[in-house]
TORFIPA-101743 format. One line per 5 residues: number of its first residue (from 0); their letters; for each residue x, y, z of C-alpha. Coordinates in Angstrom, 1 decimal. Last residue first. Example, Ala and Ser with C-alpha at 12.3 -4.5 7.8 and 13.67 -1.06 7.14 Angstrom:
! residues 2
1> sa> 13.7:-1.1:7.1  12.3:-4.5:7.8;
***
This chain:
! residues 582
581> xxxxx> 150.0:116.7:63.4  150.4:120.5:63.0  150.2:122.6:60.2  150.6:126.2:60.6  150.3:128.0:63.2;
576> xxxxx> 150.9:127.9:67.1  154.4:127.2:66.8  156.4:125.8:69.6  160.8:125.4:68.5  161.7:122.0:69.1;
571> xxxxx> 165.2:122.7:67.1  165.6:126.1:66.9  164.7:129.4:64.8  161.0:130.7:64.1  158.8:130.6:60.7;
566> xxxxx> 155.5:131.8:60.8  152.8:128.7:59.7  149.5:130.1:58.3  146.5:129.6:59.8  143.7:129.0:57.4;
561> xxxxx> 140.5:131.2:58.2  141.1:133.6:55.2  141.0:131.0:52.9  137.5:130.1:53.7  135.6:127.2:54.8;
556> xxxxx> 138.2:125.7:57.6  138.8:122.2:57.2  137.3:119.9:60.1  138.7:119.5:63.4  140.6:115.8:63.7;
551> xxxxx> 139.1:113.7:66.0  141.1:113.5:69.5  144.6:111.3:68.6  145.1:108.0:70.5  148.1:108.4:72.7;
546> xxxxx> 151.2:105.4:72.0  154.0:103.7:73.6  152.8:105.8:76.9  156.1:107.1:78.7  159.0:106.2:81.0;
541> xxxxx> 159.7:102.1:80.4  161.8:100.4:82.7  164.9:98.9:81.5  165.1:95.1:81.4  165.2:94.5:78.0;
536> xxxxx> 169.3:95.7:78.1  170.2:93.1:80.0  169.3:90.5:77.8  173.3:90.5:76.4  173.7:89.6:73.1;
531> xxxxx> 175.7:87.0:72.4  178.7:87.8:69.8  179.9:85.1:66.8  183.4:86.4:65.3  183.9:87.7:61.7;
526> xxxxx> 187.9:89.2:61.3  188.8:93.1:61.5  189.0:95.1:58.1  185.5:96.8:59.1  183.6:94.9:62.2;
521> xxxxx> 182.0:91.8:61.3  179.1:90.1:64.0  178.1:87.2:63.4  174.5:86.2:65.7  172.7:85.8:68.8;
516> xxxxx> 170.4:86.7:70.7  168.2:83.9:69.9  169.8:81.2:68.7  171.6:80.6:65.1  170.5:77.4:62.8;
511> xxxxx> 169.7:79.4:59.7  172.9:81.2:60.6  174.8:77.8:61.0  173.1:76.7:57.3  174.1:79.3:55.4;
506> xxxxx> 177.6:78.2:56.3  180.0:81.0:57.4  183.7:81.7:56.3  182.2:80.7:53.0  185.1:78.4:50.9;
501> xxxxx> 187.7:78.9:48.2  190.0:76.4:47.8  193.7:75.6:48.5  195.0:71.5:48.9  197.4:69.9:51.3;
496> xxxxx> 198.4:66.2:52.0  199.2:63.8:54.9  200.6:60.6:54.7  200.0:57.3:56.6  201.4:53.9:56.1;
491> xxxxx> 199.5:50.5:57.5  201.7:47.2:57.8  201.2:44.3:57.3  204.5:43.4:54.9  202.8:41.9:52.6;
486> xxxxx> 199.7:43.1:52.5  200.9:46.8:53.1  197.8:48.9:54.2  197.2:52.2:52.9  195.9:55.3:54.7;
481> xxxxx> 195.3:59.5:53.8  195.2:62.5:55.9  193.9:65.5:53.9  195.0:69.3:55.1  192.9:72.1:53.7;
476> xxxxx> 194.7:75.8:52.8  191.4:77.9:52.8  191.3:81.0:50.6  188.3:82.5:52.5  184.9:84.0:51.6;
471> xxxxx> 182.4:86.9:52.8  179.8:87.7:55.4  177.7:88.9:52.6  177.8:85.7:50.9  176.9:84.0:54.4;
466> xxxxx> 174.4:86.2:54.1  172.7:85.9:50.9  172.2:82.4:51.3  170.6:82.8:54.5  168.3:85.6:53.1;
461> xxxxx> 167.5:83.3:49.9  167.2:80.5:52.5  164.4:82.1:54.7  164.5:81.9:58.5  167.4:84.3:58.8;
456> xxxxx> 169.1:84.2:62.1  171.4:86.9:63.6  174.0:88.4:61.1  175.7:92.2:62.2  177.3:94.0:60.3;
451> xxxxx> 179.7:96.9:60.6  180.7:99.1:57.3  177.6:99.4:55.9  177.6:101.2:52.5  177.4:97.8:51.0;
446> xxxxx> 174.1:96.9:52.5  172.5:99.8:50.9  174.1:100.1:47.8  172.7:96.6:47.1  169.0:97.0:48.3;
441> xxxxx> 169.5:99.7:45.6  170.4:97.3:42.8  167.8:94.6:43.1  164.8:97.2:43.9  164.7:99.7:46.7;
436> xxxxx> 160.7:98.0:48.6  161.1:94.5:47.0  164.7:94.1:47.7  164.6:95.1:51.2  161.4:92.9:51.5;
431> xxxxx> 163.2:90.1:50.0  166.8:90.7:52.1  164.5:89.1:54.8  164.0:90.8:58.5  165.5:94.4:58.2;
426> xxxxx> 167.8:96.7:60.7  169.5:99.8:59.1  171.4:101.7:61.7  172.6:104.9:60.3  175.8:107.5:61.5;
421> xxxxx> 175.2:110.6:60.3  178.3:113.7:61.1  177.6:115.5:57.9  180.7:114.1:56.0  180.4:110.9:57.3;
416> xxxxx> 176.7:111.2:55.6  178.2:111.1:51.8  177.5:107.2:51.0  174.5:106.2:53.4  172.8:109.9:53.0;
411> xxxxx> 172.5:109.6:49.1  170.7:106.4:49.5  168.9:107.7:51.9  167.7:110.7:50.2  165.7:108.6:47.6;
406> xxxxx> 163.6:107.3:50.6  161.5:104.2:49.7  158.6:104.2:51.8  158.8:103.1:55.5  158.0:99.2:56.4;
401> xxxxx> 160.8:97.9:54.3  163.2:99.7:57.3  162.7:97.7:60.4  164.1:99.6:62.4  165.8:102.8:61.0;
396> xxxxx> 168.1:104.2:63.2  169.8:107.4:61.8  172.0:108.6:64.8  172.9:112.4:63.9  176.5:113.2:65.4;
391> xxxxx> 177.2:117.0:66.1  178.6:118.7:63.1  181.6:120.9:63.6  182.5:120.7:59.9  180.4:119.7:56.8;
386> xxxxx> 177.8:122.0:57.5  174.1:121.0:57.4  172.1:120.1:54.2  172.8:116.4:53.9  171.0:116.2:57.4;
381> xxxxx> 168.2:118.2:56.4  168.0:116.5:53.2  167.5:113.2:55.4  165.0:114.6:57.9  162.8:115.6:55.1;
376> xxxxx> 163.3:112.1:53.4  162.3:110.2:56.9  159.5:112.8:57.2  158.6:112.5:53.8  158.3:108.6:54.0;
371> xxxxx> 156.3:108.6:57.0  153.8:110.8:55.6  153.2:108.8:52.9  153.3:105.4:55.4  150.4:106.8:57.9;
366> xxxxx> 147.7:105.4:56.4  149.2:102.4:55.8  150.5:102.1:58.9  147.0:102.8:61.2  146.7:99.4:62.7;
361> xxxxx> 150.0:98.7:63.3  150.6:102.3:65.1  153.2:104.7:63.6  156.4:106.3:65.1  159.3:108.2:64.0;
356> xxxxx> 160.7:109.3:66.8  162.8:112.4:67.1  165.3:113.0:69.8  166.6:115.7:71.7  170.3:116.5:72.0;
351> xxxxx> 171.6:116.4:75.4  173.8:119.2:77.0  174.2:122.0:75.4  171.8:123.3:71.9  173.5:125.2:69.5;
346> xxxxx> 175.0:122.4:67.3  171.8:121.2:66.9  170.0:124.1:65.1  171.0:123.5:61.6  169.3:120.1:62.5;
341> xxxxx> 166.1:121.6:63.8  166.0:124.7:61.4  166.0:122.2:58.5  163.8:119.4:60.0  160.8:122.1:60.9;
336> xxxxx> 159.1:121.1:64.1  156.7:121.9:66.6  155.4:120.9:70.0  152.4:122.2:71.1  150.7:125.0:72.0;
331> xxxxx> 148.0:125.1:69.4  147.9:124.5:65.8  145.9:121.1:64.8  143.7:122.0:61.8  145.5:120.1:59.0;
326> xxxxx> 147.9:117.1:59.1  146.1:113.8:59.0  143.9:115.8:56.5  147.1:116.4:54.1  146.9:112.8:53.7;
321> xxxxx> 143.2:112.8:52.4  144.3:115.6:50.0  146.9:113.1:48.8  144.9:110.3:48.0  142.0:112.8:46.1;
316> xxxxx> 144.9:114.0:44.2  144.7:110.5:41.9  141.6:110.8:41.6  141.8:114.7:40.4  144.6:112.6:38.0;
311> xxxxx> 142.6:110.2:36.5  139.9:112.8:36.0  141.9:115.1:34.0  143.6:112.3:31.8  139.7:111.8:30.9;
306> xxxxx> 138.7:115.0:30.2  142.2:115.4:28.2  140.3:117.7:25.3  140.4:120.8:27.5  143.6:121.0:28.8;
301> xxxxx> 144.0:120.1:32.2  146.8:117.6:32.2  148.5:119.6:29.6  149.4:122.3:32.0  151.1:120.4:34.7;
296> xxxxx> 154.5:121.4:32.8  153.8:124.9:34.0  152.3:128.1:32.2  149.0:127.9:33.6  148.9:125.0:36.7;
291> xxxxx> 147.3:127.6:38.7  144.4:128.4:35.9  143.9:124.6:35.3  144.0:123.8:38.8  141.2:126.7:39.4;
286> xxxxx> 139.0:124.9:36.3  139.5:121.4:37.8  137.9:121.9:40.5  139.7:122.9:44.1  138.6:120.9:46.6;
281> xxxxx> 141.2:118.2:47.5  144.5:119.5:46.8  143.8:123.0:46.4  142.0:123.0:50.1  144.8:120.3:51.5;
276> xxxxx> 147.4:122.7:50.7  145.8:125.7:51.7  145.3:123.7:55.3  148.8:122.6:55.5  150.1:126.1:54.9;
271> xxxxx> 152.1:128.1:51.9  150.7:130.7:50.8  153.1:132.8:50.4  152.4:133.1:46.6  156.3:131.3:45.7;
266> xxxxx> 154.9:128.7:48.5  151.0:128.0:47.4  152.6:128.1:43.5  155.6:125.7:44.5  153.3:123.2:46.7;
261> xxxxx> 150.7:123.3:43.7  153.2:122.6:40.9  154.7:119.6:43.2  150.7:118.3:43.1  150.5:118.6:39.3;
256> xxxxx> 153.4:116.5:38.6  153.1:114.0:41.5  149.2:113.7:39.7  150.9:113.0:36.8  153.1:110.1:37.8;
251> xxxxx> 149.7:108.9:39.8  148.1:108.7:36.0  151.5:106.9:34.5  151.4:104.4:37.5  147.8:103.5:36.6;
246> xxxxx> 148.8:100.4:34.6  150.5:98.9:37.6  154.1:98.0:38.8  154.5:97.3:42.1  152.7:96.2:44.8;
241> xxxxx> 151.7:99.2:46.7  149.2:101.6:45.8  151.4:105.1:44.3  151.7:107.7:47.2  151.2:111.3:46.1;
236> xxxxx> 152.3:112.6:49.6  155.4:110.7:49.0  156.6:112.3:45.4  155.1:115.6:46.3  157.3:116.0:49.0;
231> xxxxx> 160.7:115.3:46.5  158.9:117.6:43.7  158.7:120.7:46.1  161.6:120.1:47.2  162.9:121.9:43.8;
226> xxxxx> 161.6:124.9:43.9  164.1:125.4:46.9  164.1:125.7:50.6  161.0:123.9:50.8  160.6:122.6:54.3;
221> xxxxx> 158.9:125.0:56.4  156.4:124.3:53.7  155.6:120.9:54.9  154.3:122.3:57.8  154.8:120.5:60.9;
216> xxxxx> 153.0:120.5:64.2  154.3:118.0:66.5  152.2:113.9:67.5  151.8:114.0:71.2  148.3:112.8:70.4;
211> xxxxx> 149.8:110.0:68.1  147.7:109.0:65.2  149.9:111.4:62.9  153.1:109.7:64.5  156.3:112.5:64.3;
206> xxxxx> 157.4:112.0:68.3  159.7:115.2:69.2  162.0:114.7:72.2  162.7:118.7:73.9  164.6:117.1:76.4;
201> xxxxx> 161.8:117.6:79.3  159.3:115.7:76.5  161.7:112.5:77.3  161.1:109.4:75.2  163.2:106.6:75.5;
196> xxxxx> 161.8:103.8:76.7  158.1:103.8:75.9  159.1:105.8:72.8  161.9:103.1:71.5  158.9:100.3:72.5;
191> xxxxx> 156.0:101.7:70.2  155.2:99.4:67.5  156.6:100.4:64.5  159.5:103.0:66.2  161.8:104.8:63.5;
186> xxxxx> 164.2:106.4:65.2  166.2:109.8:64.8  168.8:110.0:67.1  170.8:112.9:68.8  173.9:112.3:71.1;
181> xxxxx> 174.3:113.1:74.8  176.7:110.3:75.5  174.5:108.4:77.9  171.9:108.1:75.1  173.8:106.8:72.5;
176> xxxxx> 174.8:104.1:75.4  171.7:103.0:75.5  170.3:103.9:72.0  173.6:101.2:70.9  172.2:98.5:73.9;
171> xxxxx> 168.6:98.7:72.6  169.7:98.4:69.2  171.0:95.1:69.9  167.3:94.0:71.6  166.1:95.0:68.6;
166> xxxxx> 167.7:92.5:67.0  167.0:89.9:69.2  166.4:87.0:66.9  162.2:87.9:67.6  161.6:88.1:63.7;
161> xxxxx> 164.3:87.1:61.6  167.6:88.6:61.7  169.5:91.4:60.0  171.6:94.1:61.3  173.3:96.5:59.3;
156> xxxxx> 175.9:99.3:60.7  176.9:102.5:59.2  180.1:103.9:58.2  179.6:107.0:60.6  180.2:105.1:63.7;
151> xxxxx> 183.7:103.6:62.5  185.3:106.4:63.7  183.8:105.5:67.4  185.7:102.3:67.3  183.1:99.8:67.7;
146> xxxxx> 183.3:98.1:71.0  182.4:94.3:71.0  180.8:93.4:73.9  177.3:91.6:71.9  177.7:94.7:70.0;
141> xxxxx> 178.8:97.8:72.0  178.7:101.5:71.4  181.8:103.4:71.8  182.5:105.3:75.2  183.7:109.4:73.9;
136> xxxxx> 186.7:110.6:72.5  188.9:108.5:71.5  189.2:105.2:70.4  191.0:101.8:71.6  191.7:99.5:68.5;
131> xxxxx> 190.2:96.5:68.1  191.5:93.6:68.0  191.3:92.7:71.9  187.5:92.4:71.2  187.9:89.8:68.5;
126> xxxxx> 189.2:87.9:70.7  186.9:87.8:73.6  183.9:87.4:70.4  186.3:84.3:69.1  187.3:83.9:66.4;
121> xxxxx> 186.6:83.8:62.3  188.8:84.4:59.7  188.3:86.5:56.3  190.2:86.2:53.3  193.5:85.0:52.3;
116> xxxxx> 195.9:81.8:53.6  193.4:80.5:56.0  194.6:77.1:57.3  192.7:74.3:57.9  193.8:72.6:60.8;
111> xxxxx> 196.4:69.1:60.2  199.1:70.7:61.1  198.0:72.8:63.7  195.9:69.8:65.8  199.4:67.6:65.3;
106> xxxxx> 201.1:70.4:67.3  198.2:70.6:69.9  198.5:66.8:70.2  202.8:67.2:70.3  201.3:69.9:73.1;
101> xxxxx> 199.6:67.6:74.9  202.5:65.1:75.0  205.2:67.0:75.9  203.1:68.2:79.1  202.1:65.0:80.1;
96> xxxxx> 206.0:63.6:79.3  206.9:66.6:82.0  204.2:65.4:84.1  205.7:61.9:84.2  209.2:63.1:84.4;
91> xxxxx> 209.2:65.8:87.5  207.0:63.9:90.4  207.5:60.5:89.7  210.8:60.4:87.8  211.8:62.5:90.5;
86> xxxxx> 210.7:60.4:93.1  211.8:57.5:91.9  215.7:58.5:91.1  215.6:60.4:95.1  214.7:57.0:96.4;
81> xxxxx> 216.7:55.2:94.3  219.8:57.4:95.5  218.8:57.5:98.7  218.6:53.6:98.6  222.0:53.1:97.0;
76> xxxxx> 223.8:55.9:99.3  222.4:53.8:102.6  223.4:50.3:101.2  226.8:51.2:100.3  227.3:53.4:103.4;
71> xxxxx> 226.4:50.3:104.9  229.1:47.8:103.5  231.7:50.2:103.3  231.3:50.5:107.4  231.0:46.6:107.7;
66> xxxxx> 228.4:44.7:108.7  227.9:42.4:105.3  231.1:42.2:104.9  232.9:43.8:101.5  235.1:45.7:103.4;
61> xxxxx> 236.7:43.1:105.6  236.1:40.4:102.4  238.7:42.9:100.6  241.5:42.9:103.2  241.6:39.4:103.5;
56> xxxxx> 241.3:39.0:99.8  244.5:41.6:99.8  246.7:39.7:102.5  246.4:36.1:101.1  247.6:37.9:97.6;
51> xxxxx> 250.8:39.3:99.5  251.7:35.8:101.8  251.5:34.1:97.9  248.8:31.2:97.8  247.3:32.5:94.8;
46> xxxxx> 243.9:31.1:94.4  242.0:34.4:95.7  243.1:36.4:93.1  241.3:34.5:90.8  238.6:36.6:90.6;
41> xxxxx> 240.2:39.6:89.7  237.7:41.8:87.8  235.3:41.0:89.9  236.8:41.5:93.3  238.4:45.0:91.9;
36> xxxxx> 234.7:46.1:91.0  233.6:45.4:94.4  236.6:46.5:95.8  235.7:50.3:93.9  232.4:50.0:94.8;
31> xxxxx> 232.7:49.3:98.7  235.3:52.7:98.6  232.8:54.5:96.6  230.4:53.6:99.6  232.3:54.5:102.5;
26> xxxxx> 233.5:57.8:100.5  230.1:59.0:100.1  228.8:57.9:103.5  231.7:60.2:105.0  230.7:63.1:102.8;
21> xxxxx> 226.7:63.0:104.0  224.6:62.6:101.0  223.2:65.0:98.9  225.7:65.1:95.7  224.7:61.0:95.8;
16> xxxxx> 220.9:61.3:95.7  220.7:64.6:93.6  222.5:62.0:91.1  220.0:59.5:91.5  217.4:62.5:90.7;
11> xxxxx> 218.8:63.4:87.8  218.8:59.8:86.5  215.3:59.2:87.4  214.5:62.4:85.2  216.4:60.9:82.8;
6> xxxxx> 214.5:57.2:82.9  211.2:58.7:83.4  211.2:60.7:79.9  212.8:57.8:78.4  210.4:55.3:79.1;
1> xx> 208.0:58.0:78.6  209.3:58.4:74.8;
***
């Protein structure tokens, strides 16, 4: 194919040679050619011994000498036409036959590629940026340069990775450009950085960390807007030991009972602040319980021949009188917060939104975990609770999720939040801890409500495993080249055959092998492409303390009469000096 290639172009350029060439030297040498041919094809002309055929040889040996005008115009045309032939060859048929060859290679590549006939497909991150669509409205956040179309916000992202895979880092780049648009966000901080970055008192940022002296004032009764709640807050502050199932469950089920009557009595008697709370909680004896719990389903607890179910439970309430203590006694001028008048309150506020930060420090978590969990479920009814039209977005990112207590309301939140403007960010390290903190099922719901995902590396295999499940799988056309060798003939013959089967777009095994910032990123109905997160975003300077130690907590006051109750004003950020305050 060269050969030939060369031998056309060559061709061409012989004739380029001969339209080229000066008239006169044309006709000099087609006259030389045509004698030529005339002297060959008559060779015995020159025999003849008629005056006539002596007069024609004479005539040809003039043109055909070796100094004669035919002669050289011969010559010159014949070496402008080779030249011309070689250099075209050269210069046009060898690159051409370069050319004609790669993409015969690229054509062979195709043919003998997998091909995906259904599912998923992976390219490139450039690529996969060109899919998507261009939004409206305001700059969409970024993954690894991948804009998410801003309608696609509200369907939630996932992101897991193994310790220091640069998840955070990720987040980073989404509170970034969060930020810039004005947005509010909820975030659960566990060691501090989100504050040190983003917190901005002058924005009306609230930081919800009971060891934290920047901590706000909350009373849990600002909360209840129904009889109802009052079960959902006694469900965290009665928090059940951790590790599952244990033969005291039943006793702390109880205690939830009787605590959820005590919120609804304190509240339906106005009542209703952190100190009262902790009082009946923690001091009352069994005989006041007995007459506030009359005519309730807390009632049997403290009749008089269940002494012993009686104690189980005042144990029980001991837990959550000594959470109440990380709330009582701290009115004052600080901030303060109530999650329903803060969210219904959003819309009203121009410019930024402020933030809330749901912080804790490592060595006081499992102190702090009850009343992390009712914040995060506080926050979530809230949410759930505002108008479905006009509602500004609510960012929902949750770091490092198995930490917190399992919220009910989030699994509510994660299917209906479009409506109410949420958009979540869950980020975990192992689908385990997931699984051990929702159970089998709810880990479930809550990585199929997320529309985006991203994959960085997961040490473990049963996380590995379970995301290149997650990530999805591909009808794969496969193309098999196959070999035989004629013996008698020697000769080798080749054929090339096809075959369909179902295969992971991702090994477990490339996203146990992933780098650091990095990982696969799949957008909603758009194919799986690996994105590099950019370090860029570790580099911003922090504005505030990661954490303030607390000043000892003031002791509960003696009498009823010296609790300060908590008056109710409208506004997100809104100061309160009473109430309960953190």
């Amino acid at each position: 194919m060269a050969a030939i290639l060369f031998l056309v172009c060559a061709g061409v350029g012989a004739f380029a040679g001969w339209t080229t060439a000066p008239e006169l030297t044309q006709r000099g040498a087609a006259l030389y050619a045509r004698v030529q041919w005339q002297e060959l094809a008559d060779p015995f002309a020159r025999n003849l011994e008629s005056a006539e055929a002596r007069s024609r040889v004479s005539v040809r040996d003039a043109i055909l000498a070796e100094d004669s005008p035919a002669t050289r115009s011969f010559n010159s045309l014949f070496w402008r036409m080779g030249f011309f032939a070689v250099l075209t060859g050269l210069a046009i048929g060898v690159p051409l036959y370069r050319w004609r060859r790669r993409e015969w290679l690229k054509e062979g590549e195709r043919a003998g590629r997998d091909r995906t006939v259904r599912g998923s497909e992976r390219v490139s991150a450039e690529a996969l940026a060109k899919l998507v669509p261009p939004s409206r409205g305001p700059r969409p956040v970024t993954i690894g340069g991948v804009p998410v179309p801003v309608a696609e916000e509200a369907r939630h992202f996932l992101f897991a990775g193994a310790t220091g895979t640069g998840k955070t880092t990720a987040i980073f780049a989404m509170l970034d450009r969060v930020e810039a648009r004005g947005e509010h966000a909820f975030v659960h901080d566990v060691d501090g950085g989100y504050v040190a970055r983003y917190y901005r008192p002058e924005r009306g940022d609230i930081i919800l960390n009971p060891h934290d002296a920047r901590c706000a004032a909350w009373n849990p009764f600002d909360d209840i807007g129904s009889p109802s709640d009052a079960d959902r807050l006694a469900s965290f502050i009665v928090a059940k030991p951790r590790g599952g199932q244990s033969g005291d469950d039943v006793w702390y089920d109880q205690a939830r009972i009787v605590a959820a009557v005590v919120i609804r009595r304190l509240w339906e008697q106005g009542r209703g602040t952190v100190p009262e709370l902790a009082r009946a909680l923690g001091d009352m004896t069994a005989d006041e319980l007995t007459e506030l719990a009359k005519g309730t389903e807390a009632a049997r607890v403290f009749q008089k021949d269940a002494d012993k179910a009686t104690g189980s439970v005042l144990f029980c309430l001991s837990g959550a009188a000594k959470v109440m203590k990380l709330l009582r006694g701290q009115g004052g001028d600080g901030p303060t917060i109530g999650f329903d008048r803060f969210y219904q309150g959003l819309p009203e506020i121009d410019g930024a939104k402020p933030w809330i930060f749901l912080a804790s420090r490592k060595r006081n978590i499992d102190a702090a975990r009850p009343l992390l969990g009712c914040w995060l479920d506080c926050a979530v009814a809230a949410i759930l609770d505002r108008p479905t039209r006009g509602a500004p977005r609510a960012w929902l990112v949750l770091d490092e999720l198995p930490a917190l207590p399992r919220a009910g309301g989030l699994l509510t939140l994660l299917p209906e939040g479009r409506k109410y403007g949420a958009a979540c960010v869950i980020a975990f390290q192992a689908i385990g801890q997931l699984r051990e903190t929702y159970g089998q099922h709810a880990a479930g719901t809550i990585v199929g409500q997320a529309g985006t995902q991203l994959v960085m590396r997961l040490g473990d295999p049963e996380s590995a495993s379970w995301a290149s499940q997650l990530l999805g799988r591909s009808e794969v056309e496969e193309h098999r080249a196959s070999a035989s060798l004629d013996s008698d003939e020697l000769s080798d013959r080749g054929s090339l055959s096809t075959m369909r089967q179902m295969k992971p777009v991702v090994l477990d095994s490339e996203i146990g092998d992933l780098s650091p910032l990095t990982g696969f990123l799949r957008l909603s109905g758009l194919p799986i492409a690996r994105v590099t997160i950019p370090r860029g975003h570790m580099d911003r300077a922090d504005i505030a303390e990661a954490t303030m130690p607390v000043a000892p907590v003031p002791s509960l006051p003696e009498s009823r009469d010296e609790a300060v109750r908590g008056d109710r004003k409208d506004g997100p950020g809104h100061d309160r000096t009473a109430g309960g305050a953190l």
